[in-house]
C-alpha positions in Angstrom: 73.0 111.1 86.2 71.5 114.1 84.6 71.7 115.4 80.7 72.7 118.6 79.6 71.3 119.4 76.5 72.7 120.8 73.3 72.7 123.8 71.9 70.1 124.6 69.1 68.1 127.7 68.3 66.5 129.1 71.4 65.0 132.7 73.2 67.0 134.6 74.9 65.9 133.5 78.3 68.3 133.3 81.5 69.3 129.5 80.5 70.1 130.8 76.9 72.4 133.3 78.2 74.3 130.8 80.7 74.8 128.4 77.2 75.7 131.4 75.0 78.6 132.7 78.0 81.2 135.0 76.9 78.8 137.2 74.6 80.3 140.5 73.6 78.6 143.6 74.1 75.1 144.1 72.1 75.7 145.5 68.2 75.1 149.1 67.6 72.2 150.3 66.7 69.8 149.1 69.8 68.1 151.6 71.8 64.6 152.5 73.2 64.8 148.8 75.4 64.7 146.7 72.4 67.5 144.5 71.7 69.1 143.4 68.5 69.9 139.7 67.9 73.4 139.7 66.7 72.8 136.5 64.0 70.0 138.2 62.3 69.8 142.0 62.8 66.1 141.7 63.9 64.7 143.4 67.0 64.0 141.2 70.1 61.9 143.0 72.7 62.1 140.2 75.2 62.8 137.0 76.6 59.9 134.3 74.2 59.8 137.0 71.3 63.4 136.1 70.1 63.3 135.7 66.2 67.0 134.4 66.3 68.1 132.2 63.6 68.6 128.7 64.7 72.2 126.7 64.2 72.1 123.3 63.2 72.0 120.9 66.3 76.4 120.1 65.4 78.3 122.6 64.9 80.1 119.8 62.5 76.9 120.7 60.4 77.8 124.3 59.8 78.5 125.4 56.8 80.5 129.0 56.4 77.7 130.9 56.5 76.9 129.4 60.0 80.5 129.8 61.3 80.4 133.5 60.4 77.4 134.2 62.3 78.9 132.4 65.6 82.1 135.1 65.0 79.3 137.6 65.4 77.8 135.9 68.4 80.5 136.0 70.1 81.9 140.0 69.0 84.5 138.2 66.9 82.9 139.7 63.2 86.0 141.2 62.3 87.7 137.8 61.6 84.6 136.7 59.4 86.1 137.4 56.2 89.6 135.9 57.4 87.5 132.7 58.0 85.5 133.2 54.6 88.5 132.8 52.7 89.6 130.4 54.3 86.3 128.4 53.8 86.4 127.0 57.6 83.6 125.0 58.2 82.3 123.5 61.4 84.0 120.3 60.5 87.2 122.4 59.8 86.8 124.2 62.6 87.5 122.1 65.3 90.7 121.5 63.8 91.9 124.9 63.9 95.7 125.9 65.5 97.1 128.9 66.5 99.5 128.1 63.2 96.8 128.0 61.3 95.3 131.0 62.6 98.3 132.7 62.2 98.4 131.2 58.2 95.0 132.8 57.8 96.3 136.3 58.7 95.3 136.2 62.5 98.7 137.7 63.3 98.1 139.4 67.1 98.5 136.6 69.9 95.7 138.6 71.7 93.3 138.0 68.7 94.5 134.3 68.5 94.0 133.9 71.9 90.2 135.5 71.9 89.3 132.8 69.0 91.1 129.8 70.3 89.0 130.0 73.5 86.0 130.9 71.6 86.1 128.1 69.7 87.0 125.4 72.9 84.1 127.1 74.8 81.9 126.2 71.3 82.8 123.0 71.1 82.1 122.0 75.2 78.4 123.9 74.5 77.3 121.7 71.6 78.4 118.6 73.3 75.3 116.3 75.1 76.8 116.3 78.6 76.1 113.9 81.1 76.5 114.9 84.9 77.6 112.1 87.8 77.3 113.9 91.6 80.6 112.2 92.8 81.1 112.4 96.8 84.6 113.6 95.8 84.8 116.0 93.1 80.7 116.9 93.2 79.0 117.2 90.2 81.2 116.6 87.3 80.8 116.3 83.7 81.5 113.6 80.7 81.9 113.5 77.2 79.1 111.4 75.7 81.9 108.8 74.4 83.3 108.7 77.7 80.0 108.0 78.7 79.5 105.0 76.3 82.9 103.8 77.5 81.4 103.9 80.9 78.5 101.7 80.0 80.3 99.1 78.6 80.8 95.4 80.4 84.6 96.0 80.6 84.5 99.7 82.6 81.2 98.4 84.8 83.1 95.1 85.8 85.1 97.7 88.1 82.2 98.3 90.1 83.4 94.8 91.7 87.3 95.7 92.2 88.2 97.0 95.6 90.4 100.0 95.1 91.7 98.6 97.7 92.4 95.4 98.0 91.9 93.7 101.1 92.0 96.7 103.1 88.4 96.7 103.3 88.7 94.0 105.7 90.2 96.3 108.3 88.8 99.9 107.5 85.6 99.2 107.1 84.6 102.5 105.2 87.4 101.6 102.3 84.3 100.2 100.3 85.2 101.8 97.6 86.0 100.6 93.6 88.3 101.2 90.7 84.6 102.0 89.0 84.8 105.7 91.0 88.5 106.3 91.0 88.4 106.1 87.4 85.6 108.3 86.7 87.3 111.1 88.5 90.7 110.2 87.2 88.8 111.3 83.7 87.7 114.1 85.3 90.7 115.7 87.0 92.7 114.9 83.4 90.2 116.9 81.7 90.5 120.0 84.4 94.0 119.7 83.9 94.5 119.5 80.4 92.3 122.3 80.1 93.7 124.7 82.5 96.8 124.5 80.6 95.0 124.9 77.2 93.3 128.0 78.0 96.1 129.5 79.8 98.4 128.8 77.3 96.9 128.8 73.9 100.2 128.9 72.0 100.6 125.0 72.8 97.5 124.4 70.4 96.1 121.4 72.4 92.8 120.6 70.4 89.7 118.7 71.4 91.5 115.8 70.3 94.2 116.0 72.5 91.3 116.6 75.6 89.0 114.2 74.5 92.2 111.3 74.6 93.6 112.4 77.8 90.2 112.1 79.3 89.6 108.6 77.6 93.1 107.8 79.3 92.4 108.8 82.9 89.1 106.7 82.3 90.8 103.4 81.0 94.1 103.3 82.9 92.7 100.7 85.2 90.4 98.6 83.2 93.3 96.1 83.6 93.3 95.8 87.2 92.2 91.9 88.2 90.3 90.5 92.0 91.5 92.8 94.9 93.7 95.3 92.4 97.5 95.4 93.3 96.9 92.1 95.1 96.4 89.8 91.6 99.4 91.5 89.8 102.3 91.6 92.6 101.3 88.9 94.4 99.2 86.3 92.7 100.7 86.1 89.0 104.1 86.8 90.4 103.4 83.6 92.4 101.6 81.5 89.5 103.1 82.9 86.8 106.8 83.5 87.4 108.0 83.1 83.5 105.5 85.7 83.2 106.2 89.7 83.3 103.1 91.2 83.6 101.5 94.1 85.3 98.0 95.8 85.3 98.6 98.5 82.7 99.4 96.1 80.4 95.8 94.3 81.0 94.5 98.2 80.9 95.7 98.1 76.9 94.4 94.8 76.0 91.0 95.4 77.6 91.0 98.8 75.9 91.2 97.2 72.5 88.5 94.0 73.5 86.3 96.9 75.0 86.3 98.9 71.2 86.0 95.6 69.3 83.4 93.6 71.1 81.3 96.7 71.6 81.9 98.1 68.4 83.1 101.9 69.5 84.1 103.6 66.2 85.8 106.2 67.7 85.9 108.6 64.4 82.3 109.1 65.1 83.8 111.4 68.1 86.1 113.5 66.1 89.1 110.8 66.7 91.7 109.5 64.0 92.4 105.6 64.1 95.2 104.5 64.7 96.6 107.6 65.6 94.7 108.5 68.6 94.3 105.3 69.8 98.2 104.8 69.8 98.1 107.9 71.9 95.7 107.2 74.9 97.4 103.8 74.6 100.7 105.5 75.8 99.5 107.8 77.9 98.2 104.4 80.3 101.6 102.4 79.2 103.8 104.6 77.8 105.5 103.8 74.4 105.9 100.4 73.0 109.6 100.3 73.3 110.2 101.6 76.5 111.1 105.2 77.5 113.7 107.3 75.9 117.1 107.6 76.9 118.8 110.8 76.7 119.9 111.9 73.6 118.0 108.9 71.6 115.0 109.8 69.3 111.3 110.6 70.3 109.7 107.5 71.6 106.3 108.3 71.7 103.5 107.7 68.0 100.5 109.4 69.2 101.8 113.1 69.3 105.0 114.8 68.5 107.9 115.9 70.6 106.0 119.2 70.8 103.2 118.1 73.2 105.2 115.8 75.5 103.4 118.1 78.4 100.7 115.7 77.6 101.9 112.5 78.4 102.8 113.6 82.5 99.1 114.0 82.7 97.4 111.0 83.7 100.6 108.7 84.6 104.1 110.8 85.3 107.3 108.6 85.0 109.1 112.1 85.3 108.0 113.2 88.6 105.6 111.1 89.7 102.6 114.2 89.8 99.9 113.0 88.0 96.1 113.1 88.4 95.6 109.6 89.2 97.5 110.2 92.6 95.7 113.7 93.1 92.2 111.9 93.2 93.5 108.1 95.0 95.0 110.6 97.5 92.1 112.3 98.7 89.4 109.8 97.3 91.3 106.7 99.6 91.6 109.2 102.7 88.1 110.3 102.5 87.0 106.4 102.6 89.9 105.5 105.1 88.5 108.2 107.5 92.2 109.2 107.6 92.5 113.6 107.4 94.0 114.8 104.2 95.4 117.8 103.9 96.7 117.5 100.6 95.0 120.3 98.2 95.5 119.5 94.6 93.0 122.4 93.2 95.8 124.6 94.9 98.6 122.9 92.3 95.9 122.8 89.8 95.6 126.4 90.3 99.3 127.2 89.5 100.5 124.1 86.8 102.5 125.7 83.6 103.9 124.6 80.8 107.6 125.5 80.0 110.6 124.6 77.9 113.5 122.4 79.6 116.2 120.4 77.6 114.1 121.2 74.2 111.1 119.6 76.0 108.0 120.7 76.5 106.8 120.0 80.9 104.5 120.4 82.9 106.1 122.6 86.0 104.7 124.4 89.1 104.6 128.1 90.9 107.6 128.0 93.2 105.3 128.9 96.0 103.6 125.6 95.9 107.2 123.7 96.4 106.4 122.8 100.2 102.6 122.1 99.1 104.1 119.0 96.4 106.3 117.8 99.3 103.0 117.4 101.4 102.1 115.5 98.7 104.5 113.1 98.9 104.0 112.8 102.3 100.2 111.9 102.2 101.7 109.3 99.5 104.2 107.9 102.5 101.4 108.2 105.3 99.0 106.7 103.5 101.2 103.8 103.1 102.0 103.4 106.3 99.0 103.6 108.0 96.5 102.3 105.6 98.4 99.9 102.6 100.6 98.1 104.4 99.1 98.4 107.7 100.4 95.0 109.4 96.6 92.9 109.6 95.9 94.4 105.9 99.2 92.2 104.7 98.3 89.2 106.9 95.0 89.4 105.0 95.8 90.0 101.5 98.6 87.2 102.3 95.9 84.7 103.2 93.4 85.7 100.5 96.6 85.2 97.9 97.4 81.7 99.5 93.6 81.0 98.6 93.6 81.7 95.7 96.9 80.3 94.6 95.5 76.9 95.9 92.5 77.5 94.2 93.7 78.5 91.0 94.0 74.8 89.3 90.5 73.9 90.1 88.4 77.3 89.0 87.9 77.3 85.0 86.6 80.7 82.8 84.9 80.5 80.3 86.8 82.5 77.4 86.8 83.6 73.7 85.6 80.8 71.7 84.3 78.9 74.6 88.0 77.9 75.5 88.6 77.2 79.7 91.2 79.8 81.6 92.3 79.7 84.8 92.3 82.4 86.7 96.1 82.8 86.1 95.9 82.5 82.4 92.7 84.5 81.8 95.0 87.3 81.7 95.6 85.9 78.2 92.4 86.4 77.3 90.1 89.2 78.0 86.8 87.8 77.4 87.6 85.8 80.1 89.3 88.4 82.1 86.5 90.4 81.8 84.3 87.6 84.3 87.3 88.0 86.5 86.2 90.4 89.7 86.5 90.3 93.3 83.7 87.9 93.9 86.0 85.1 93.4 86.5 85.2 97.0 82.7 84.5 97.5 82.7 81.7 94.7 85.5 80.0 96.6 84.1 80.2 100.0 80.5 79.3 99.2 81.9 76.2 96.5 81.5 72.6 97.8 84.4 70.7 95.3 86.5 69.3 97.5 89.4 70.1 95.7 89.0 74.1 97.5 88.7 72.7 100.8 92.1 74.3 102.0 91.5 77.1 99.8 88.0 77.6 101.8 89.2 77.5 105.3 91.8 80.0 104.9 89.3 81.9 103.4 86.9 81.1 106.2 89.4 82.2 108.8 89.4 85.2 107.2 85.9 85.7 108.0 85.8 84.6 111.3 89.6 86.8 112.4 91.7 83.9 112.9 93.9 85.5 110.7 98.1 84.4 110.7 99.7 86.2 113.3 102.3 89.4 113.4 105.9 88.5 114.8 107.3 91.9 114.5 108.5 95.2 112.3 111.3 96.7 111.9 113.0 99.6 109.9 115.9 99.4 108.3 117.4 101.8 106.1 118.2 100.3 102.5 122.3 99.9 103.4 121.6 97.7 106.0 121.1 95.1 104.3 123.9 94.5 103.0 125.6 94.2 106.4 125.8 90.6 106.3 127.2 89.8 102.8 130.8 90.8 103.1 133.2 93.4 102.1 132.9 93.1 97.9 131.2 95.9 97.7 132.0 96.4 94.3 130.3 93.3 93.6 127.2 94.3 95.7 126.4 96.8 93.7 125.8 94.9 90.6 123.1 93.3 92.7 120.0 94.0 92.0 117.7 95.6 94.6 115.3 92.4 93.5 118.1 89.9 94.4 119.1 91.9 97.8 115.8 91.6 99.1 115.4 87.4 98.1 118.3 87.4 100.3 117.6 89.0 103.3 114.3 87.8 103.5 116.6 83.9 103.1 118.8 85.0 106.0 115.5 86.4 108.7 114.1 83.2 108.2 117.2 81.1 108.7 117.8 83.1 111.8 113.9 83.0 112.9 113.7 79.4 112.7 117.4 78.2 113.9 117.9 76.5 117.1 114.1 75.7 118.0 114.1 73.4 121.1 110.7 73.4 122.5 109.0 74.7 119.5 109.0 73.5 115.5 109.1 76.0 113.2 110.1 75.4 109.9 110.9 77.8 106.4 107.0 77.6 105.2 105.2 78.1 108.5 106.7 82.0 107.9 105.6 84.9 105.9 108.3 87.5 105.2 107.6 91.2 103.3 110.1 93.7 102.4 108.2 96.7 101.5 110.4 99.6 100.2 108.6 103.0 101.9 109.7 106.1 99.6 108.4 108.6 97.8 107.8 107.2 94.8 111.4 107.6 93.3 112.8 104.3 95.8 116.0 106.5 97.7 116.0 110.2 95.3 114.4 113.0 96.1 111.0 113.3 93.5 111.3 117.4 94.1 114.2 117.0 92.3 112.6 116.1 88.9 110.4 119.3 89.3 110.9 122.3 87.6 109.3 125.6 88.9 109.1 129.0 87.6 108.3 132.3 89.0 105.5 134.7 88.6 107.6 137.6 87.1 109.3 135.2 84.6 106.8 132.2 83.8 108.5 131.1 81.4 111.6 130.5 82.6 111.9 126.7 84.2 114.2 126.4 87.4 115.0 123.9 90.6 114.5 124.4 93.7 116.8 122.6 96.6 114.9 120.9 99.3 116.8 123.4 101.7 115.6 126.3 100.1 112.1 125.0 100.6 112.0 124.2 104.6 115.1 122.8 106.7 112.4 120.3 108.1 112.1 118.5 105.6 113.7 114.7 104.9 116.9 114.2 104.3 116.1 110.3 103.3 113.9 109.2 100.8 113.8 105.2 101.5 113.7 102.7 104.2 113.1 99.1 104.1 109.7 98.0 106.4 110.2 94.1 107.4 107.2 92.4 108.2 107.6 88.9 109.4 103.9 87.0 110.0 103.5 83.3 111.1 100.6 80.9 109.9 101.0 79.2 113.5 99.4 80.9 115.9 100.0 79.0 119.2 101.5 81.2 121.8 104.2 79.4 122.6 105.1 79.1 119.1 104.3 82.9 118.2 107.0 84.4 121.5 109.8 82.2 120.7 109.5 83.6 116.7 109.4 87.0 118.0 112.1 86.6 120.4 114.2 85.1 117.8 113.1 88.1 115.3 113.6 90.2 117.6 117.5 89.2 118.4 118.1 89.3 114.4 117.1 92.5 114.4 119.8 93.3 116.9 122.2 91.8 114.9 121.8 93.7 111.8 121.3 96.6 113.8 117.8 97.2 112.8 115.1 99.5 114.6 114.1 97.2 117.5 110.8 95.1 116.1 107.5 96.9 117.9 105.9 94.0 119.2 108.3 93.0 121.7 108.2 93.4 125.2 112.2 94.1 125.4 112.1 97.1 123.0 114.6 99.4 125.2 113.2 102.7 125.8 114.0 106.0 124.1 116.7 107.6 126.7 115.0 110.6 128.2 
């Protein structure tokens, strides 16, 4: 990493004049080659003869006098006595809103405009910035509390999380951890929230607001446990059924164990406790009592209606377009070796803030409509080819079955020296914290007899004698109701959750029915039901979008999916069925397929892949 340095009294050297950007012209007065220094009025006849006063080393330090003379700096000097009266202080200052500028008796938006952006191009320069060269975004930059945050225990145990999961047993370049996809979550938040703050100044986003969003993108997956989406869907669901948990949740309570136990007093940085901490808390989890309904009041502590732009920033329950996808898009492709062709600095380029249904949103150029479908696409084709690629499930299922055989007989060490198992250190997150992906190692390399099973499946692993693949199929999500009658007023009180339990119940009943020369019973088979969308299960996500054109930007509008490309989809979900059998005897493995594969002819599914009597496509 490298260090930027701050800003204190210097020449006026090349490197001085990159730190002092923006200048306005030279005062009046200057001639014969000499230069006058703006601050002081004195002659400077070169770069090392500069006589320039020196600022204190934080611009909290400055005192009126001090602000004044950076109004001059930067050509502003005919707001100085504005901000005398005012008495704005450097403290003061990085407080300021257009409302308040306007209060002062900075009445032109222009003029509001040229000091707002002065003032957020101050207060980036006389921050230490740290620099980490990521193979993603290149060389990007961090707050110094986001750097502390970074080197705590909690943020570096991510270094030993697979983004993702298990996949790594199958691409072998998908080495990669929630340790990076954080850091440049942080980073594209901050692009973001930026772009819109200096391209609209009138929505008065402050440091504050930047310096949470950032902390947000950085923390949102601090909760994550061993293998990421593996622990939460599939191992506490399985160990902890009374239990409703997921990984945001963990993000929140390791966000508050990381401040206490490291002793992060975030007001040092400018931030107001509670209320900013309530903030970045929502923007990982959203509010505490769920999101609003229509009509019902705002839901949200940390900022007012007003800035609800800021809360589709780093997780977007609206439309689903958030930076965390923008860099797990491109960051998991460029690791997969799979091409992306997904260009977020393009929607970055033309993201806008407008008014619909008295709230403030985050909507897009209508000219980028087709480039967020090929979003959703990369979402959908990543998905299939990489996260639930057949041999990935077979693996994560394994390396769940280990670990849920495992879990009585591995203790952790916790807060006040009390045991967790690995299931129940979720309650605590001293414990939690100790809780990484090397559990796999710490079962396969133990010697208690007790993990014995949990070892040899984990050993197969390693070795590829891995469960085997009885078939896929498609179906599309209506399908599966075929077999359960005509009440289909009653059907659709049935919950998506409860439709799937049961036709995973009836594939196995018809998988392991009439077996004569093979025995195949209920537990010998592995059955997933992955809903494949685009992030909204059957709607449209485009259709949460709001758009606006570049002679009327401020005006929000929709755009139908046929006025974007009439090759587009016309569906939005099907159901994927994966059926997997721990026997792995050929004889045992074709009479399952055949079996599977005759089900699926019944419910008039896609005909399964892996089956020799898949009829061909008519010509």
């Amino acid at each position: 990493m490298g260090k930027r340095a701050s800003i204190t009294g210097r020449c006026r050297c090349s490197l001085c004049d990159v730190l002092f950007a923006q200048r306005s012209e030279m005062s009046s007065g200057s001639g014969g080659g000499k230069r006058r220094s703006r601050s002081s009025g004195r002659e400077d006849a070169g770069c090392g003869s500069s006589k320039r006063i020196a600022f204190p080393s934080s611009y909290l330090e400055w005192d009126v006098d001090d602000v004044c003379r950076f109004l001059r700096e930067q050509g502003l000097g005919e707001f100085e006595e504005l901000f005398r009266d005012a008495e704005i202080s450097g403290a003061t200052l990085a407080h300021l809103t257009m409302n308040k500028l306007e209060s002062m008796g900075v009445s032109l938006p222009g003029n509001q405009r040229k000091l707002y952006i002065s003032i957020l191009n101050l207060l980036e320069r006389f921050i230490e910035i740290k620099v980490f060269n990521d193979p993603i975004h290149g060389h990007i930059e961090m707050h110094p509390l986001l750097v502390h945050i970074i080197d705590t225990l909690q943020f570096q145990r991510l270094r030993f999380i697979k983004q993702l999961g298990g996949t790594y047993f199958v691409y072998p370049g998908a080495s990669h951890n929630r340790f990076e996809h954080s850091i440049g979550v942080a980073h594209l938040a901050g692009e973001l929230v930026k772009v819109l703050a200096r391209r609209q100044p009138e929505l008065q986003v402050d440091d504050r607001d930047i310096l949470c969003v950032q902390i947000a993108g950085l923390c949102h997956d601090l909760g994550h446990g061993p293998f990421s989406h593996l622990f939460d869907r599939h191992f506490i669901s399985k160990t902890r059924q009374d239990v409703k948990w997921k990984h945001e949740m963990a993000s929140i309570m390791m966000f508050d164990h990381m401040i206490s136990s490291n002793n992060l007093d975030l007001r040092n940085y400018g931030l107001v406790v509670p209320g900013d901490v309530d903030f970045i808390k929502e923007l990982i989890n959203g509010p505490e009592g769920g999101e609003a309904s229509e009509g019902s009041e705002w839901p949200y502590k940390g900022r007012p209606k007003e800035k609800s732009f800021l809360y589709e920033i780093v997780a977007n329950k609206r439309t689903g377009i958030d930076v965390d996808k923008w860099d797990y898009f491109v960051r998991d492709s460029y690791h997969l070796g799979i091409p992306n062709n997904f260009d977020y600095q393009r929607i970055l380029k033309y993201a806008r803030v407008c008014e619909v249904d008295n709230m403030k949103v985050i909507c897009f150029r209508d000219k980028v409509a087709g480039d967020l479908y090929n979003m959703f696409y990369t979402r959908n084709a990543l998905h299939r080819r990489a996260y639930q690629h057949r041999v990935v499930k077979i693996i994560e299922s394994m390396i769940t079955e280990a670990m849920v055989l495992a879990d009585p007989h591995i203790l952790i060490s916790g807060s006040g020296g009390r045991q967790y198992r690995m299931s129940t250190a979720i309650d605590d997150m001293e414990a939690y914290t100790k809780l990484t992906d090397s559990i796999f190692e710490q079962i396969l390399n133990s010697s208690q007899p007790e993990l014995e099973e949990a070892r040899t499946i984990l050993n197969n692993i390693r070795n590829r004698r891995l469960y085997r693949c009885i078939g896929q199929a498609q179906a599309e999500d209506g399908q599966t109701q075929a077999e359960e009658g005509p009440a289909q007023a009653e059907q659709r009180k049935t919950t998506k959750k409860e439709k799937i339990a049961k036709l995973k119940t009836k594939l196995v009943e018809a998988v392991v029915s009439e077996q004569v020369d093979v025995k195949l019973e209920a537990k010998d088979l592995i059955v997933n039901v992955i809903p494949m969308n685009y992030g909204m299960q059957e709607k449209n996500p485009i259709n949460n979008v709001r758009f606006y054109r570049k002679n009327n930007p401020d005006k929000a509008f929709k755009i139908r999916r046929e006025q974007v490309s009439q090759m587009l989809p016309e569906k939005f979900l099907e159901l994927l069925i994966q059926v997997f059998c721990k026997k792995t005897d050929k004889k045992t493995v074709e009479a399952a397929k055949g079996r599977f594969f005759e089900w699926c002819r019944t419910m008039k599914f896609s005909n399964p892949w892996d089956h020799d009597d898949i009829d061909p496509a008519p010509m």
